[in-house]
C-alpha positions as CSV (number, residue, x, y, z in Angstrom):
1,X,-35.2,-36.7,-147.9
2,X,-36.4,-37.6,-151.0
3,X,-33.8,-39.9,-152.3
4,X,-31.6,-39.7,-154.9
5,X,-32.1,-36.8,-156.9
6,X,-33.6,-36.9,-160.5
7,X,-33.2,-34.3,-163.3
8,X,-36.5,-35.4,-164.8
9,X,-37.5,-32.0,-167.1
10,X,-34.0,-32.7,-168.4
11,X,-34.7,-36.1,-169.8
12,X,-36.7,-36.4,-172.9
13,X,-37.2,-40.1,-172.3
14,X,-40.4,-42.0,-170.8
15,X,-40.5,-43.2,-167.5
16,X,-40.9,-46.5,-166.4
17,X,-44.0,-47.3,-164.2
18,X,-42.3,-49.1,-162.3
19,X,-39.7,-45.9,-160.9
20,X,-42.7,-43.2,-161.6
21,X,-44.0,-45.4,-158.7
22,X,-40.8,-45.6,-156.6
23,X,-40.3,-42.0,-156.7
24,X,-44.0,-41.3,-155.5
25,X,-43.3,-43.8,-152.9
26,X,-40.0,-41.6,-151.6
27,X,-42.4,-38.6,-151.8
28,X,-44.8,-40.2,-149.3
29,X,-42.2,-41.2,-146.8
30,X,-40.9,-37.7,-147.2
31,X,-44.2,-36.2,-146.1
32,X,-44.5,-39.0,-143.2
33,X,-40.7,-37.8,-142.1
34,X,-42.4,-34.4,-142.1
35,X,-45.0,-35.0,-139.9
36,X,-43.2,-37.4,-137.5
37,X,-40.2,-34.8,-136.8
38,X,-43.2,-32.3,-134.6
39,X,-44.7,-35.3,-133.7
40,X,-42.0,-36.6,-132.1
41,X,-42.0,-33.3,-130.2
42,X,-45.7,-34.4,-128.7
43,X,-44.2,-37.8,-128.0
44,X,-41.6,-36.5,-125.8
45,X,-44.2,-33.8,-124.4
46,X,-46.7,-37.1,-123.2
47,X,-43.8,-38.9,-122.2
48,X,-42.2,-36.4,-119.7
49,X,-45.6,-35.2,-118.2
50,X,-47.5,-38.8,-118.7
51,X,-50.0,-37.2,-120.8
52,X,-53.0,-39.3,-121.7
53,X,-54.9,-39.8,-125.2
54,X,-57.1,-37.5,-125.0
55,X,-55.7,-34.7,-125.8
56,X,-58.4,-32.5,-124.0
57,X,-57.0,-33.1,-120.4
58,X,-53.5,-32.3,-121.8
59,X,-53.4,-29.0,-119.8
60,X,-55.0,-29.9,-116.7
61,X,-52.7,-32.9,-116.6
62,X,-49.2,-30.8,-117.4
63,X,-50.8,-28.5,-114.6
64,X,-51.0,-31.1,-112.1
65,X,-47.7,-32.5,-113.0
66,X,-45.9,-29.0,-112.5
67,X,-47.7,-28.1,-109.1
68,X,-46.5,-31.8,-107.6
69,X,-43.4,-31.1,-109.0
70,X,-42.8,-27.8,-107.1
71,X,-44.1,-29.0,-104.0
72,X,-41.2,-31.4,-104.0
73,X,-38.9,-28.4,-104.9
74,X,-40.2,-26.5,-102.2
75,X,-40.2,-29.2,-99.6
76,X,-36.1,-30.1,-100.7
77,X,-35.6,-26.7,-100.6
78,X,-36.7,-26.2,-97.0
79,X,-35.2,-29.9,-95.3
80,X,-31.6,-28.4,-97.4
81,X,-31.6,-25.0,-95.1
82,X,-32.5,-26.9,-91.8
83,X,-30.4,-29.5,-92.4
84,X,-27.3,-26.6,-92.5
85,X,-28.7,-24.9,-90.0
86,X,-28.4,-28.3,-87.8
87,X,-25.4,-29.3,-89.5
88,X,-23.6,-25.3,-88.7
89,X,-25.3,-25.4,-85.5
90,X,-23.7,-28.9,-83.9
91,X,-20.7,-28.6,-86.0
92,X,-19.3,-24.5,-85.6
93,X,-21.6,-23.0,-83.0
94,X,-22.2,-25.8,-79.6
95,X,-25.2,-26.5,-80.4
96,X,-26.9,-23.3,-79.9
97,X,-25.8,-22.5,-76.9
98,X,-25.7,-18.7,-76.1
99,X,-27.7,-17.9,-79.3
100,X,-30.1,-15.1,-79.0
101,X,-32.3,-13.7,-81.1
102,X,-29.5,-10.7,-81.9
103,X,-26.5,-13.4,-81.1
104,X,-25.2,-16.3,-82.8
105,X,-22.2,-18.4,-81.6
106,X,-21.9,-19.7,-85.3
107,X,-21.3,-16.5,-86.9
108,X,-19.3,-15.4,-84.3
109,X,-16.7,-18.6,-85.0
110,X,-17.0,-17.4,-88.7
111,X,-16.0,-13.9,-87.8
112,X,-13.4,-14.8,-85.6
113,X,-11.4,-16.4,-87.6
114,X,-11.6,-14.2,-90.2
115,X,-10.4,-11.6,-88.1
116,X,-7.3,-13.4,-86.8
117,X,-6.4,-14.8,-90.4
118,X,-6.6,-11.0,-91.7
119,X,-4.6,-9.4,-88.6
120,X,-1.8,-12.1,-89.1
121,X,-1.8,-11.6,-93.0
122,X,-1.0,-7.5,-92.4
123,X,1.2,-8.2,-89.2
124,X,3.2,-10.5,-91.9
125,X,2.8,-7.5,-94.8
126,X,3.9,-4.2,-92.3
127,X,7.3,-7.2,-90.9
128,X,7.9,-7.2,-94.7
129,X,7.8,-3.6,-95.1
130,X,10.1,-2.7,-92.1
131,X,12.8,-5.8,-93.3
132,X,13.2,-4.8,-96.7
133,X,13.5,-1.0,-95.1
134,X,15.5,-1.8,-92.4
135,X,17.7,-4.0,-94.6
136,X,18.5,-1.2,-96.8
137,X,19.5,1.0,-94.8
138,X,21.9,-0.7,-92.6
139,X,23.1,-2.7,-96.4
140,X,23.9,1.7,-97.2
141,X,25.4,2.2,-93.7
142,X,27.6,-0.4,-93.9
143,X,26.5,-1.9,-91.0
144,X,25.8,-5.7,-92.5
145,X,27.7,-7.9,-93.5
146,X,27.9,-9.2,-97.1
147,X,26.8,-12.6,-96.2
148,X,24.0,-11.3,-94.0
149,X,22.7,-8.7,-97.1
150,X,23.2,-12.0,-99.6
151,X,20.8,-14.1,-97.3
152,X,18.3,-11.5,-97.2
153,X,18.0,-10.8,-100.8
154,X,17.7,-14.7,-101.2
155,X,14.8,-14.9,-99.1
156,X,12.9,-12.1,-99.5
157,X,11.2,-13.0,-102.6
158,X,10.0,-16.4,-101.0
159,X,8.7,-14.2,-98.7
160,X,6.8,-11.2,-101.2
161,X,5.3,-14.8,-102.8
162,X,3.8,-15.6,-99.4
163,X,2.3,-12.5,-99.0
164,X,1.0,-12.6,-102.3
165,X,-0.5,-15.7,-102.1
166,X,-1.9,-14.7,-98.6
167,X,-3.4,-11.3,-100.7
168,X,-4.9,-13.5,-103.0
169,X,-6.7,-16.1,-100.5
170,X,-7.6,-12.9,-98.3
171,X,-9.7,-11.2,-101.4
172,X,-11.1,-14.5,-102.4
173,X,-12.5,-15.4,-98.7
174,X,-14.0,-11.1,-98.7
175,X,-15.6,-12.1,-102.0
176,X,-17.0,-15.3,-100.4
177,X,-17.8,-13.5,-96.9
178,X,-19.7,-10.8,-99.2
179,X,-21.5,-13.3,-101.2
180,X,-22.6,-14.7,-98.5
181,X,-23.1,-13.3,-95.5
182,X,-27.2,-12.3,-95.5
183,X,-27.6,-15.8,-96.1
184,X,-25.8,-16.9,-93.4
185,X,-26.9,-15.2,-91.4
186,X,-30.5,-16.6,-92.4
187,X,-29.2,-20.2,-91.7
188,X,-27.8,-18.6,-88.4
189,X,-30.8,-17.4,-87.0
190,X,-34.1,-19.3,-86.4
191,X,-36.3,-16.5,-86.7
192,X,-35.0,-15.3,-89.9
193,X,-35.1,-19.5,-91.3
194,X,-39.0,-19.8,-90.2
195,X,-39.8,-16.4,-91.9
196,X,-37.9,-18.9,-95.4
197,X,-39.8,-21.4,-94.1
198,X,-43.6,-19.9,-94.1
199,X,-42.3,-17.9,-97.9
200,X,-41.7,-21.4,-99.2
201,X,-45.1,-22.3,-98.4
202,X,-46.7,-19.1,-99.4
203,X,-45.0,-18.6,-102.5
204,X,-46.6,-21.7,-104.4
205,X,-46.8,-22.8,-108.0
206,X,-50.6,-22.5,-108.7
207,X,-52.3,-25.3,-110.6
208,X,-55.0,-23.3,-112.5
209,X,-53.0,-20.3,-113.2
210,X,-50.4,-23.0,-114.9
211,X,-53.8,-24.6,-116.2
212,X,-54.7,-21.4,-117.9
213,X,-51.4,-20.6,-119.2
214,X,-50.6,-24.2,-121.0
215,X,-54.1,-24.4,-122.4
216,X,-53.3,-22.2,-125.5
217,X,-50.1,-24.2,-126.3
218,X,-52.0,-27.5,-126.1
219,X,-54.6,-26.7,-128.2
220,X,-52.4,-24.9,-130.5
221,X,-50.0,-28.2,-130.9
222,X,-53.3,-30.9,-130.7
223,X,-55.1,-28.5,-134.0
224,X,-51.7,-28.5,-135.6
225,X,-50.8,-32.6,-135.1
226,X,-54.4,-33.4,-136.6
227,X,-54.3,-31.2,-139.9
228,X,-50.7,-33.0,-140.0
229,X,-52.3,-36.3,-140.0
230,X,-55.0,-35.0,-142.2
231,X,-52.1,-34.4,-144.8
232,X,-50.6,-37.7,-144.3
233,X,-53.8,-39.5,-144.9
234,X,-54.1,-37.1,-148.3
235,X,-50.1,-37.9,-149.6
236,X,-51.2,-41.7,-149.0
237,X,-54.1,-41.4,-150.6
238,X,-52.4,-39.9,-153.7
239,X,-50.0,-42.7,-153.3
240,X,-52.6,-45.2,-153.9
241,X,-54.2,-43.1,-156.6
242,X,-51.4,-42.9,-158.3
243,X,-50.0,-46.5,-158.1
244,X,-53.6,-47.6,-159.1
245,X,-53.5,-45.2,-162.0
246,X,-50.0,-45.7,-163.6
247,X,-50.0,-49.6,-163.7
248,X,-52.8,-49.7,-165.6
249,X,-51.0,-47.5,-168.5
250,X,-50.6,-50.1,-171.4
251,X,-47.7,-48.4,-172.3
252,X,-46.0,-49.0,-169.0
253,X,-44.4,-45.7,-168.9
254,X,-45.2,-42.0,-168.4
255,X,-43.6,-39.0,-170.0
256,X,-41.3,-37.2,-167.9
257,X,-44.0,-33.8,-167.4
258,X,-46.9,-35.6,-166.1
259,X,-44.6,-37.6,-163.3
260,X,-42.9,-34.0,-162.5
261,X,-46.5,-32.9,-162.2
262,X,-47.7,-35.1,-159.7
263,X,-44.5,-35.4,-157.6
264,X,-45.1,-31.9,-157.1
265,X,-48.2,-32.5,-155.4
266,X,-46.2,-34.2,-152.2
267,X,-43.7,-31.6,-152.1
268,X,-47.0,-29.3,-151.8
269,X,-47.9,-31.4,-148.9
270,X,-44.9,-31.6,-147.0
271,X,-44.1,-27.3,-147.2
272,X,-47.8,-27.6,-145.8
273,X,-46.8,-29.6,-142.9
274,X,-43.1,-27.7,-142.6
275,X,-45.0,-24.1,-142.6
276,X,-46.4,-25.4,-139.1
277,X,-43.0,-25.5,-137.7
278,X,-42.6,-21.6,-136.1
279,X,-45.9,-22.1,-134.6
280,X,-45.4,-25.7,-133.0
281,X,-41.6,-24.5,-131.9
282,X,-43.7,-21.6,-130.0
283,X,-45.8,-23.9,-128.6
284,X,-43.2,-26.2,-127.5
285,X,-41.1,-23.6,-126.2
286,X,-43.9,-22.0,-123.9
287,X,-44.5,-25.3,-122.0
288,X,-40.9,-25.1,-121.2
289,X,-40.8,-22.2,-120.2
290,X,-43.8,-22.7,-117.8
291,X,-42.0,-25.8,-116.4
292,X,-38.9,-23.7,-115.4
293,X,-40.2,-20.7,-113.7
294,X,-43.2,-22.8,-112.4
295,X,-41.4,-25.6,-110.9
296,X,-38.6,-24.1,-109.3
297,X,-40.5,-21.4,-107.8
298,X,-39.4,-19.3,-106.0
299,X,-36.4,-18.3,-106.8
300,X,-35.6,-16.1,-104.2
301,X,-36.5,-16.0,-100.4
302,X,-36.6,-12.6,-97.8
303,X,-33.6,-12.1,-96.0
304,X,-32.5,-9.6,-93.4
305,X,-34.7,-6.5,-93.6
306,X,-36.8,-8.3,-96.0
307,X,-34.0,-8.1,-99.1
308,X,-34.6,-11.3,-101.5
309,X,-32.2,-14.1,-101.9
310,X,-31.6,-16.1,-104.4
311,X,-32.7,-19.9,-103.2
312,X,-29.1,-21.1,-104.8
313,X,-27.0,-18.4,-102.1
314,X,-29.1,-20.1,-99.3
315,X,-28.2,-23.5,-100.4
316,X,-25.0,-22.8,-100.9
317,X,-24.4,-20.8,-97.5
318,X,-23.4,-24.0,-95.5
319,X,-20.6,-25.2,-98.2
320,X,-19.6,-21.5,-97.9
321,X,-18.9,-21.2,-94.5
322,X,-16.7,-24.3,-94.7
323,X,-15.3,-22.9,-97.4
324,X,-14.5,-19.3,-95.9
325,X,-13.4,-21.3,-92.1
326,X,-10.3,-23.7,-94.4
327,X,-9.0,-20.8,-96.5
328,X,-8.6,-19.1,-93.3
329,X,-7.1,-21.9,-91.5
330,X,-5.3,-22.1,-94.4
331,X,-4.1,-18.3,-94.4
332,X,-3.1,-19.1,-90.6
333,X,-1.0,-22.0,-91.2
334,X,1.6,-19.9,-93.9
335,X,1.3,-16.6,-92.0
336,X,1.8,-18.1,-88.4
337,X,4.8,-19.0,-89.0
338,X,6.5,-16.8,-91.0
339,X,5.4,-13.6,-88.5
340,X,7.3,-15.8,-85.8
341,X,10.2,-15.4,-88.1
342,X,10.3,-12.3,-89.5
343,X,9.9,-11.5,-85.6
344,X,13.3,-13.2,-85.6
345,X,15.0,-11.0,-88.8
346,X,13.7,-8.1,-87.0
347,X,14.8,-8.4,-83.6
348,X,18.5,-8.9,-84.6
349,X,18.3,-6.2,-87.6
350,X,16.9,-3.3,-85.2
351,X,19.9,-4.6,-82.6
352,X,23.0,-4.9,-85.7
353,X,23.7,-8.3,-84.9
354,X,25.0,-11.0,-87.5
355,X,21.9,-12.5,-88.5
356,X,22.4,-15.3,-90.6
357,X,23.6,-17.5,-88.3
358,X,20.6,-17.0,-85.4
359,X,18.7,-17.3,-88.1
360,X,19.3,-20.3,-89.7
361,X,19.4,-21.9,-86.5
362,X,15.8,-20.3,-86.0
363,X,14.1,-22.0,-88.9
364,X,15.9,-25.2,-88.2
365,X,14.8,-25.4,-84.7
366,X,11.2,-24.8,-86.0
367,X,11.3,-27.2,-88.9
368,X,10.3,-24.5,-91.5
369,X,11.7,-23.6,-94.9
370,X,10.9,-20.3,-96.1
C-alpha cells in the first residue's frame, strides 16, 4: 500500500528532498486508500437504497425502500399460489368441478395415481418373488428343462434392476408426496389459500419498526465516514506541511531519522481510520440483515390446522405435483408391462409347460424387451 518498501533506519545516508517528498506522498494516498475502502461500502449502501445526501434521512429512506420492497414480495407471492391453484385447477382437477369444501378433484387425481403406480410396483415385486421360487423348485424337481432354467436366470436380473429402479422412483415420489402434501393441499383448497391470502396481508414489513432498527447503523456509519474524512483532511494537511517545509531545506536533504519520524505520522492516521473497520463491518452487516428478514417476510404461512409453511413449499407445491404425477406415469410405463409378463412366466411355470418358446413369442407380440 505504501509502495516499495524502504529500509530507511538502516541507511546512514541523507535523504533527498525530492524522495523524502515522494514517500510522504505514498503515505497520503495510503491513508486516502484507507478511507475510500469503508467508503466505498456507503457508496454501494446509497446506491442500492437511492439514499440521498443528507445523511439524516438515511434511515427513513432505507425504511421506505424495504417496506415497498416487501409489498412487492408479498403481492408476487400471492398472484404465484393463485396462479397454481388455477393452473392445478384447469389442468388436473376439471376445473373445480365436484370440489367441496372437504373434497378436491385435484388431489384426488394426485392420489390416484399414486395408488395405482404403488399397487403395480408390489404386484411386479410379490410376481418376482413367486418366479424366482417357483423356478427353483421345479429347476430341483427336475421338472424344467435346461433351456427353460438358462432363460430364466438370463432374465431375471433385468428384471430385479426394474424393480429396483421402480423402489427407487417409489421412495423418491413418498419423499416428494411427504414434502408436500399440506401445501397442496393449501393450493387445493380455496378456503385454506384465502386464510394465505389475508396472512400475506397481515403479516407486513413495518416501516417504523425497520426505521427504528436501521437508525443506529446509520448514525454509527455517517459519525464514522466524517472523522474518516476528518483524518484525510489532517494526512493532507501534513502533506502540504511537509512539502512546504522540506523544500525549503538549503541542504536539500534530510537525515534518515527525521523522515522515519514524520512518515510515522500517516501510518498513525491510517491504523486510526483501519481501527473503525469492526464497527463499520457491524454496521454494514445489520442493514443486511434487516433487508433479508424484512423484505421477504414472511417466511412461512398457516396451513392445515394452522401448522406454518415455509413460503418456498407453497411455491414449489405446483412444480411438485407435476413432478410426483410423471414419476408415476413413469413408474406405470416400466411396471405395466412387465406384470403382463411375468403374468405370462407364471401361468406356464405353475402349469409345467416349456416356457421359452410361449414366451418369447409373448414379448415379441408385445414389442417389449425385458
Amino acid at each position: 500500500m505504501w509502495g516499495k518498501p524502504i529500509d530507511i533506519k538502516a541507511s546512514m545516508t541523507p535523504i533527498l528532498v525530492e524522495e523524502a517528498v515522494d514517500l510522504a506522498m505514498q503515505r497520503e494516498d495510503g491513508v486516502r486508500v484507507c478511507s475510500a475502502t469503508l467508503d466505498q461500502d456507503i457508496a454501494e449502501l446509497r446506491d442500492l437504497y437511492a439514499l440521498p445526501t443528507d445523511d439524516k434521512q438515511w434511515s427513513s429512506i432505507f425504511a421506505t425502500r424495504i417496506t415497498s420492497r416487501n409489498k412487492a414480495y408479498r403481492q408476487k407471492v400471492k398472484q404465484e399460489l393463485k396462479l397454481a391453484a388455477h393452473n392445478l385447477k384447469y389442468m388436473y382437477g376439471n376445473g373445480g368441478e365436484g370440489d367441496t369444501e372437504k373434497r378436491s378433484q385435484v388431489l384426488r387425481v394426485l392420489v390416484e395415481v399414486i395408488i395405482k403406480a404403488f399397487k403395480s410396483n408390489r404386484k411386479m415385486s410379490r410376481q418376482l418373488d413367486e418366479l424366482t421360487a417357483l423356478q427353483a423348485h421345479l429347476a430341483a424337481t427336475g421338472n424344467l428343462s435346461l433351456p427353460d432354467r438358462v432363460f430364466i436366470r438370463k432374465s431375471l436380473p433385468d428384471l430385479q434392476d426394474c424393480r429396483r429402479q421402480l423402489a427407487g422412483a417409489a421412495e423418491r415420489v413418498k419423499d416428494d408426496f411427504d414434502n408436500f402434501k399440506k401445501a397442496l393441499y393449501v393450493i387445493a383448497f380455496e378456503h385454506e389459500l384465502k386464510k394465505c391470502e389475508e396472512s400475506l396481508s397481515l403479516r407486513k414489513t413495518i416501516r417504523e419498526r425497520v426505521e427504528e432498527q436501521a437508525r443506529p447503523a446509520f448514525r454509527l456509519l455517517s459519525a464514522l465516514s466524517e472523522q474518516r474524512a476528518s483524518l484525510v483532511a489532517e494526512s493532507a494537511e501534513l502533506g502540504v506541511s511537509h512539502g512546504t517545509a522540506w523544500f525549503g531545506i538549503a541542504s536539500g536533504t534530510l537525515s534518515a531519522a527525521e523522515l522515519d519520524r514524520e512518515l510515522a505520522k500517516y501510518d498513525a492516521i491510517a491504523a486510526r481510520i483501519k481501527a473503525q473497520t469492526p464497527a463499520h463491518d457491524g454496521a454494514v452487516c445489520l442493514l443486511g440483515e434487516l433487508d433479508d428478514t424484512a423484505v421477504i417476510c414472511p417466511k412461512t404461512l398457516p396451513g392445515p390446522g394452522g401448522e406454518e409453511i415455509l413460503i418456498s413449499t407453497l411455491r414449489g407445491a405446483f412444480t411438485a405435483y407435476e413432478r410426483i404425477c410423471g414419476k408415476c406415469a413413469e413408474m406405470l410405463r416400466l411396471s405395466e408391462p412387465i406384470v403382463e409378463t411375468l403374468d405370462e412366466y407364471l401361468r406356464l411355470l405353475r402349469g409345467n409347460m416349456p416356457v421359452r418358446l410361449a414366451l418369447l413369442s409373448s414379448l415379441t407380440q408385445r414389442g417389449d424387451a425385458l
